[in-house]
Structure formats: C-alpha cells, structure tokens
GUDOKE-365912 format. One record per atom (N, C-alpha, C, CB): residue in three letters; x, y, z. Coordinates in steps of 0.05 Angstrom, whole numbers, padded with zeros to 5 digits, always signed. Atoms other than C-alpha are relative to their C-alpha. Glycine has a CB too. Example, Ala and Ser with C-alpha at 12.3 -4.5 7.8 and 13.67 -1.06 7.14 Angstrom:
residues 2
ALA+00018-00024+00000ALA+00246-00090+00156ALA+00018+00024+00000ALA-00020+00001+00025SER-00016-00024-00001SER+00273-00021+00143SER-00015+00022+00014SER+00009+00009-00029
//
This chain:
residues 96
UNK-00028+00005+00005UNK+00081+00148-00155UNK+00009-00022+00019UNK+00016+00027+00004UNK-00012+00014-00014UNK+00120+00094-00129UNK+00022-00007-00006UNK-00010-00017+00005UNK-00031+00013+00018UNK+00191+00068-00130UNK+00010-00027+00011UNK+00030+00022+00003UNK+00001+00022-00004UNK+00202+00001-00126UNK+00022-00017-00002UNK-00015-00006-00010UNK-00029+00021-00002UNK+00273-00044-00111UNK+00002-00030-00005UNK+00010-00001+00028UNK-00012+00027-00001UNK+00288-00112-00125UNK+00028-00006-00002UNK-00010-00012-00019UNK-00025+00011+00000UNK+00338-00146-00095UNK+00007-00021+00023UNK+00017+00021+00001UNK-00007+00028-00017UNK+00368-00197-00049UNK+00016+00009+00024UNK+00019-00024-00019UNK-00011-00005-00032UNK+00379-00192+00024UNK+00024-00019+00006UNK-00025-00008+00023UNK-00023+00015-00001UNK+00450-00213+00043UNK-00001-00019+00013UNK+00019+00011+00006UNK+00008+00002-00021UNK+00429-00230+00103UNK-00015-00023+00009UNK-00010+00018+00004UNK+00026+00027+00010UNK+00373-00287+00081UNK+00020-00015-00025UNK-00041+00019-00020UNK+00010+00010+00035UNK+00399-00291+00011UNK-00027-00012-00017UNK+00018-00022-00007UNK+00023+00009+00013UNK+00335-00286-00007UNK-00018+00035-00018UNK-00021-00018+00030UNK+00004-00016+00020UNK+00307-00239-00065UNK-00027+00015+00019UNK-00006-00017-00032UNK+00028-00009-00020UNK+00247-00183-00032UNK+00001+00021-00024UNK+00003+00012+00042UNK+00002-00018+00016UNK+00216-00129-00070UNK-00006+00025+00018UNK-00019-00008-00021UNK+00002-00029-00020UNK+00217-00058-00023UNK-00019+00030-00022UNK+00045+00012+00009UNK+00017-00019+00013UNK+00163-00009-00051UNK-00005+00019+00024UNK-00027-00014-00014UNK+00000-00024-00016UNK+00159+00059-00023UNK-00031+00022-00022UNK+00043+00016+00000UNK+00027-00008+00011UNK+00085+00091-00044UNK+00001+00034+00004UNK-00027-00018+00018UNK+00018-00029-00002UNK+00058+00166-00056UNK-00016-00004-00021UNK+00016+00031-00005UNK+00019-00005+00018UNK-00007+00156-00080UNK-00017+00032-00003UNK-00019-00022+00007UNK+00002-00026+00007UNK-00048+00211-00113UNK-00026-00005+00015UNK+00002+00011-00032UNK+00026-00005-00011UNK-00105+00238-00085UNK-00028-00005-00005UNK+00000+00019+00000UNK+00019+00012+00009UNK-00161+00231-00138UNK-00010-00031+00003UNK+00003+00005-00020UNK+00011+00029-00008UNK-00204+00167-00120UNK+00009-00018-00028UNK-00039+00000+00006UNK-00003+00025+00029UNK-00203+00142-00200UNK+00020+00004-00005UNK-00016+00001-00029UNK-00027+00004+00012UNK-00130+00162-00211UNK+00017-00024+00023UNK+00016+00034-00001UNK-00023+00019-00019UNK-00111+00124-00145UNK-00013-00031-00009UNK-00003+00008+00044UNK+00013+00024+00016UNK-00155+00063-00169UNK+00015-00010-00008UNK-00015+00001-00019UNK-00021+00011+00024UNK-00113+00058-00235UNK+00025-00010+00018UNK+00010+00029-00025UNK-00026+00010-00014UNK-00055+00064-00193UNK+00012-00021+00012UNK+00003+00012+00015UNK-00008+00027-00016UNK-00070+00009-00148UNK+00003-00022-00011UNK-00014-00007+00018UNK+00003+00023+00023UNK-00088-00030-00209UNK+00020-00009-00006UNK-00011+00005-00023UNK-00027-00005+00017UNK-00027-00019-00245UNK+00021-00019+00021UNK+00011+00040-00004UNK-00017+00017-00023UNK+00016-00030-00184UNK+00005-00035+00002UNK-00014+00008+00026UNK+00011+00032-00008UNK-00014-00093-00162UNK+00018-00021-00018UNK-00038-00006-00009UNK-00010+00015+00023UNK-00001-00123-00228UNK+00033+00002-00003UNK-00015+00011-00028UNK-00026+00002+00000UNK+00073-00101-00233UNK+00022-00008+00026UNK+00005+00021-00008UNK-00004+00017-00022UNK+00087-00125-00153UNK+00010-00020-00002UNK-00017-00004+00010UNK+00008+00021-00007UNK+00061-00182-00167UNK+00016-00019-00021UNK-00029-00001+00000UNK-00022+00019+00025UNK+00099-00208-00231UNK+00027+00002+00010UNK+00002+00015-00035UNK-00022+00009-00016UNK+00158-00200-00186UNK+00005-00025+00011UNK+00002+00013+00018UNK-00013+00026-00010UNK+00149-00259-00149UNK+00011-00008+00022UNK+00015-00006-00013UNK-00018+00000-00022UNK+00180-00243-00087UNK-00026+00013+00025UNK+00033+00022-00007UNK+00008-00018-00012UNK+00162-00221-00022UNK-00004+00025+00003UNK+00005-00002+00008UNK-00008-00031+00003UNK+00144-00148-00008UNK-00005+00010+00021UNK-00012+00018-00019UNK-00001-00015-00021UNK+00151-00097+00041UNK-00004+00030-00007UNK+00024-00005+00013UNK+00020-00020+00009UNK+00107-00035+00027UNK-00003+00026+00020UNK-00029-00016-00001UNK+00012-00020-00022UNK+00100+00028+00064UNK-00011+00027-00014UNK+00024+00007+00025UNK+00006-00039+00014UNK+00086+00108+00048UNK-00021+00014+00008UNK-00007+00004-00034UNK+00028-00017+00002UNK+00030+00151+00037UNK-00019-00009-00022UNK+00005+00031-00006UNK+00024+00021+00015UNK-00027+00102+00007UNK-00021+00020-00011UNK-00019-00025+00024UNK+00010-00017+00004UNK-00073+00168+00012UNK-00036-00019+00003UNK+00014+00014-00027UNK+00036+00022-00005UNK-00131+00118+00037UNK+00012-00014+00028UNK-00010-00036-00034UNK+00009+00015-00017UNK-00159+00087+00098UNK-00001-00028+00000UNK-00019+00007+00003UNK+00021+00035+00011UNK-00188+00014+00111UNK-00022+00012+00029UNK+00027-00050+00009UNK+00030-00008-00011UNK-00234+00048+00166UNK-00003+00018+00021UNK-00014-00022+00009UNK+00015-00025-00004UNK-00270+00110+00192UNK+00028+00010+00028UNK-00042-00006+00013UNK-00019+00004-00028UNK-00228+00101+00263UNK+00033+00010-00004UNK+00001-00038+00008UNK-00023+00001+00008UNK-00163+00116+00224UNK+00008+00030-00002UNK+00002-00017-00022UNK-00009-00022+00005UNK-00176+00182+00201UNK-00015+00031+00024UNK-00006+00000-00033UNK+00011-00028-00023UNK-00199+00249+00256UNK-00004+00030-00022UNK+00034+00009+00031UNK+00007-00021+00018UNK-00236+00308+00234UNK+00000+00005-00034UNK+00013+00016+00009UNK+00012+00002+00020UNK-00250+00288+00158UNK-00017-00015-00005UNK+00011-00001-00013UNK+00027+00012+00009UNK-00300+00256+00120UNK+00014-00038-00008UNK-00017+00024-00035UNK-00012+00022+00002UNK-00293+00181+00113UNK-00016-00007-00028UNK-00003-00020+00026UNK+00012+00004+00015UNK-00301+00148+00045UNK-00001-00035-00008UNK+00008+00019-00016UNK-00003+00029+00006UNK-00320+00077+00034UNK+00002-00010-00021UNK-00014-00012+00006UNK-00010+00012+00023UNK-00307+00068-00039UNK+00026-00005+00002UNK-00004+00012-00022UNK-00041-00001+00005UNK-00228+00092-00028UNK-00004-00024+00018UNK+00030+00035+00016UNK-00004+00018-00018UNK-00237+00047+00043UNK+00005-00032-00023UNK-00029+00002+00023UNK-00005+00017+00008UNK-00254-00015-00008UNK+00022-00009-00024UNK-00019-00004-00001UNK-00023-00004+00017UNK-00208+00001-00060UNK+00025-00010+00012UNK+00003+00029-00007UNK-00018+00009-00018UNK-00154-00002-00018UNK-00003-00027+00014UNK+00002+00018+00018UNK-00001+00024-00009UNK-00175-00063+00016UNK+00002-00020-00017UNK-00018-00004+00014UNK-00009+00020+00021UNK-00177-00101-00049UNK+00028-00002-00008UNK-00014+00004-00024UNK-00028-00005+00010UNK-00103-00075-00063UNK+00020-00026+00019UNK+00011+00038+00007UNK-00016+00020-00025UNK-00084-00109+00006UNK-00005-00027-00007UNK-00012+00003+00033UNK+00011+00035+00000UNK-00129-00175-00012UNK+00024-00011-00016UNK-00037-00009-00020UNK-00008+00017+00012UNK-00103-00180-00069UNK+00027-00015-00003UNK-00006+00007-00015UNK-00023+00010-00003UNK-00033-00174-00063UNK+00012-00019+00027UNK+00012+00021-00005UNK+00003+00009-00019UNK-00041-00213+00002UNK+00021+00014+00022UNK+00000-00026-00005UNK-00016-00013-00021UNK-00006-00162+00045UNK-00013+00005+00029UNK+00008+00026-00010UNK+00011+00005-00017UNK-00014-00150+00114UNK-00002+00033+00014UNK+00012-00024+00014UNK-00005-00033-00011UNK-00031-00081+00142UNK+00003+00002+00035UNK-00032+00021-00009UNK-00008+00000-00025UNK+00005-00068+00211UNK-00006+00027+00008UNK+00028-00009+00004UNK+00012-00026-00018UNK-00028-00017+00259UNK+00020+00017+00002UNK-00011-00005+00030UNK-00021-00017-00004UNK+00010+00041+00274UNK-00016+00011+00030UNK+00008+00023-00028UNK+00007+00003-00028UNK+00013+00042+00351UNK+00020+00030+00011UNK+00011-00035+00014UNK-00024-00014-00015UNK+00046+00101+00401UNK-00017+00028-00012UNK+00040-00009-00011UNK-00003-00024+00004UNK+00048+00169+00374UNK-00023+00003-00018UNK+00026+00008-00008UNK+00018-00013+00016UNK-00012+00211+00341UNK+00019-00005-00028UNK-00009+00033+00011UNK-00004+00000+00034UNK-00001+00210+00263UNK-00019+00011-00011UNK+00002-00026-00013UNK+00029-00012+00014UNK-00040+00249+00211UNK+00000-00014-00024UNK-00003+00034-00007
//
C-alpha cells in the first residue's frame, strides 16, 4: 500500500511528489508492488521524498536476530537504482 501526494512546495514553488510506503510482506507480492510503484513515481516527473515500512533490507547488518534474504535485499535495491533515490542511514536510536 502506498499513498502518494503531488504538489508544490510554497516555499520553493517547486512541484515534489511525498510517498509514504507499507509494503506487504510476501517477496512476489512486494516485487509487483515495487514494480507497479516505480512506474507510477516515475511518470510524475518530480522529485520524491519516500519513507515508511519498505518491509526489506539492502543488507544483512540492518536487520538483528532474523534471517537475511538476498533476493528481497536485490529487489529492493533495483527499486532504489531505479528510481534513483537515495537511501539515508538511520543513525541514534535502536529501531526494529
């Protein structure tokens, strides 16, 4: 699931697209998802600013006490390539 804004920062006056993510759990339903996504992002046209629950890694180091999987890991990393986003660490406080 995702829900996704377009609109124009007063501030810039400049158009951004704000996507807020809950992906699903299954590996081939989140796939589609990212597929799907990607493609409707991206025909926006604008910058974006992305956050949520992705329900994926990009590597082993990220996640404690489960199993790590490197298909979701590349999956996800193609989502980032493609839409050329940038994934910012999350520093400070434990997180699960």
């Amino acid at each position: 699931m995702a829900i996704l804004l377009v609109g124009e920062l007063c501030i810039w006056k400049k158009r951004i697209c704000l996507v807020n993510i809950y992906a699903l759990n299954d590996e081939g339903d989140r796939r589609t998802f990212f597929a799907a996504l990607a493609v409707k992002v991206a025909s926006f046209q604008v910058p974006i600013l992305m956050g949520g629950d992705f329900s994926a890694i990009l590597a082993a180091s990220e996640r404690v006490g489960s199993s790590f999987n490197n298909n979701v890991a590349a999956d996800f990393t193609k989502f980032i390539d493609d839409l050329n986003l940038i994934s910012l660490p999350l520093i400070g406080a434990s997180y699960t």
